[in-house]
C-alpha positions as CSV (number, residue, x, y, z in Angstrom):
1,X,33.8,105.5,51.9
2,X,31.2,107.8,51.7
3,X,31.4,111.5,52.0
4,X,28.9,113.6,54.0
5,X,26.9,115.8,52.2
6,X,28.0,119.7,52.7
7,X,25.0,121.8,52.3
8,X,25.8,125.6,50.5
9,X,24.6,128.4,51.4
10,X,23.5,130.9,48.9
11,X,24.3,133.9,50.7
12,X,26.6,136.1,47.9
13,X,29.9,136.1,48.5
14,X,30.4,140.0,47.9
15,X,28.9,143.2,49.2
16,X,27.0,145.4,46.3
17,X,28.9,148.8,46.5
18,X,26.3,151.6,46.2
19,X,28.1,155.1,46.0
20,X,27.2,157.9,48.6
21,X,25.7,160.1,45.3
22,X,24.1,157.5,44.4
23,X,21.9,156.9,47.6
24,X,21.7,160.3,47.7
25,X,20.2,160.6,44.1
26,X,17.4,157.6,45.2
27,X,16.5,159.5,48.1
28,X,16.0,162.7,46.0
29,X,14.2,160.5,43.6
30,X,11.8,159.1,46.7
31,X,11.2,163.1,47.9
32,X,10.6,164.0,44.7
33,X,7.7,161.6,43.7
34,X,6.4,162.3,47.5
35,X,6.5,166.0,46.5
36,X,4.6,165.1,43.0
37,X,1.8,163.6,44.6
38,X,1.3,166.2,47.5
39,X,1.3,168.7,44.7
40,X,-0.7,167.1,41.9
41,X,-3.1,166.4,44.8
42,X,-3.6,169.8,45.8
43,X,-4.5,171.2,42.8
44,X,-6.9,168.5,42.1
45,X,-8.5,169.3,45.2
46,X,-8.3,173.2,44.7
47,X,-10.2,172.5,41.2
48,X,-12.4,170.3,43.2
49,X,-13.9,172.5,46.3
50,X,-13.7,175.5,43.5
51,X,-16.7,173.8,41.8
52,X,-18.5,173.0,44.7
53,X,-18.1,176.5,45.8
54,X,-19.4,177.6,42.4
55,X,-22.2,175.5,42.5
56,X,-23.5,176.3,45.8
57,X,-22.6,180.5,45.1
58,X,-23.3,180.4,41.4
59,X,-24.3,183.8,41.5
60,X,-21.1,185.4,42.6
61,X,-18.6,185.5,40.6
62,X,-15.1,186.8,42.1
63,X,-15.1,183.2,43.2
64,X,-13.0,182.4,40.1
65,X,-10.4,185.0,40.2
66,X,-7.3,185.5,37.9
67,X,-5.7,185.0,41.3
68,X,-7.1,181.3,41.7
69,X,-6.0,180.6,38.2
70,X,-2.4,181.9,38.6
71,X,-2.1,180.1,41.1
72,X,-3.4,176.7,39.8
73,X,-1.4,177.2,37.0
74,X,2.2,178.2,39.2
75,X,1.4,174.7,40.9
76,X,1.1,172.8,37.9
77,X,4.0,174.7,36.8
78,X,6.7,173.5,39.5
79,X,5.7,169.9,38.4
80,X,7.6,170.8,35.2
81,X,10.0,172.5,36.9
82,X,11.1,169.7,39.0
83,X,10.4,167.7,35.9
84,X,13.2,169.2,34.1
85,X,15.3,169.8,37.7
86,X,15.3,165.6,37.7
87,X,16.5,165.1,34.3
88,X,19.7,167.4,35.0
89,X,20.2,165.7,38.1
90,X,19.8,162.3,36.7
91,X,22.7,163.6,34.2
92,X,24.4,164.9,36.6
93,X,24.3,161.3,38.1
94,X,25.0,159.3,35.0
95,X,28.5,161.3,34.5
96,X,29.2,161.0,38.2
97,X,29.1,157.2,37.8
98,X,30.4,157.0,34.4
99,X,33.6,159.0,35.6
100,X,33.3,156.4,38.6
101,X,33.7,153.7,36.7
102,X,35.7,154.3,33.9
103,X,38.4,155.3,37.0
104,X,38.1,152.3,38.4
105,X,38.9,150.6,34.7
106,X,41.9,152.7,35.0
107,X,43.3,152.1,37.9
108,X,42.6,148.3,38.3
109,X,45.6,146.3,36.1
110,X,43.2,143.7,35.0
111,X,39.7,145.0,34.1
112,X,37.2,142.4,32.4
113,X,34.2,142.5,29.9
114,X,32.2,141.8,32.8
115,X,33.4,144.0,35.4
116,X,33.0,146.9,33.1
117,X,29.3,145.7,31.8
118,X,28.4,145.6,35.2
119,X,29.1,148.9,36.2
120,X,28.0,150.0,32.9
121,X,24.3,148.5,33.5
122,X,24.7,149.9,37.3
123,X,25.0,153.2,35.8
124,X,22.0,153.2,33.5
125,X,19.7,152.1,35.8
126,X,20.1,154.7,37.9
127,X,20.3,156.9,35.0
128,X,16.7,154.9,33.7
129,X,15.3,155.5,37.5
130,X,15.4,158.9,36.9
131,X,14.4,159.6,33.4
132,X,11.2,157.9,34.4
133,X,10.3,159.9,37.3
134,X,10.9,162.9,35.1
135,X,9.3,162.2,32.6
136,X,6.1,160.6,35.0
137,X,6.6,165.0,36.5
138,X,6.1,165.8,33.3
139,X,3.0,164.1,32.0
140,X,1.6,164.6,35.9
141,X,2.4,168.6,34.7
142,X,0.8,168.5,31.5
143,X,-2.4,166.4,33.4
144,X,-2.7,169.1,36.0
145,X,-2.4,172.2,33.2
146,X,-5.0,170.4,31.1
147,X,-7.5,170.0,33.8
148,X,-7.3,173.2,34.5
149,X,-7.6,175.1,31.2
150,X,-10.5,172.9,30.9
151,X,-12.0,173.9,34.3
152,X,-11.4,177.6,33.4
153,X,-13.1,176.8,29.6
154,X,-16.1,175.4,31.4
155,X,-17.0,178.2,33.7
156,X,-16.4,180.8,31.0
157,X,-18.8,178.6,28.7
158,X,-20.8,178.8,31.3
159,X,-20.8,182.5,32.1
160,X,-21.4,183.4,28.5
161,X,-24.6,181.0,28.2
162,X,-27.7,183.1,27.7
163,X,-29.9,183.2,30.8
164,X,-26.8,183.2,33.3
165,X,-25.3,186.2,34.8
């Protein structure tokens, strides 16, 4: 006799366990990059109408204030900050999991390779996941302070050019 074909599905057959802190550290990860751009965006445009204002006003010069400059540089400065804010959390994160799972290896009676290299590469890729968004703050940080030491070279350059001023 022959037998009827039984189709199978390839639906998993287990649920992925994420950990609360876990979720919780992605989330952070999404405000954070969100934050990142809002903020490397604003001084970019802060440099930008400066300019134009210095073009169109070249004459005056409190335009470019040590005000404007401190505060260019505080903004480029809280990209480091959260820069460096990330990689504890990230840590903070790695030994969360770690602890996690090396409990689990504990407590279970019979604990595999597999089981343990699983939670292992879990672990580390949430660990990776930040280490790169801190260290893309970081160079975003060093982008922003560059641009605007050489912003701040330019005008001075500029001021001490004979025939201005």
């Amino acid at each position: 006799m022959l037998q009827e074909e039984q189709t199978v599905t390839f639906q998993p057959m287990y649920d992925v366990y994420v950990p609360w802190y876990v979720r919780l550290f992605h989330l952070y990860l999404a405000i954070i990059v969100l934050l990142a751009l809002i903020r490397s965006a604003r001084v970019i445009w802060s440099l930008r109408t400066q300019k134009m204002a210095l073009r169109q006003f070249a004459s005056f010069l409190p335009l470019h204030s040590q005000d404007f400059w401190d505060d260019s540089y505080l903004k480029a400065r809280s990209l480091k900050t959260m820069s460096h804010l990330t990689f504890l959390i990230s840590m903070i994160a790695l030994l969360w999991s770690l602890a996690d799972n090396l409990t689990q290896v504990a407590t279970q009676k019979t604990a595999g390779i597999g089981a343990i290299a699983g939670g292992l590469a879990d672990t580390l890729r949430t660990f990776s996941s930040g280490i790169v968004v801190s260290v893309a703050l970081l160079c975003t940080a060093v982008l922003c302070e560059r641009l605007i030491g050489r912003r701040k070279l330019g005008i001075i350059c500029a001021k001490s050019e004979p025939g201005q001023g």
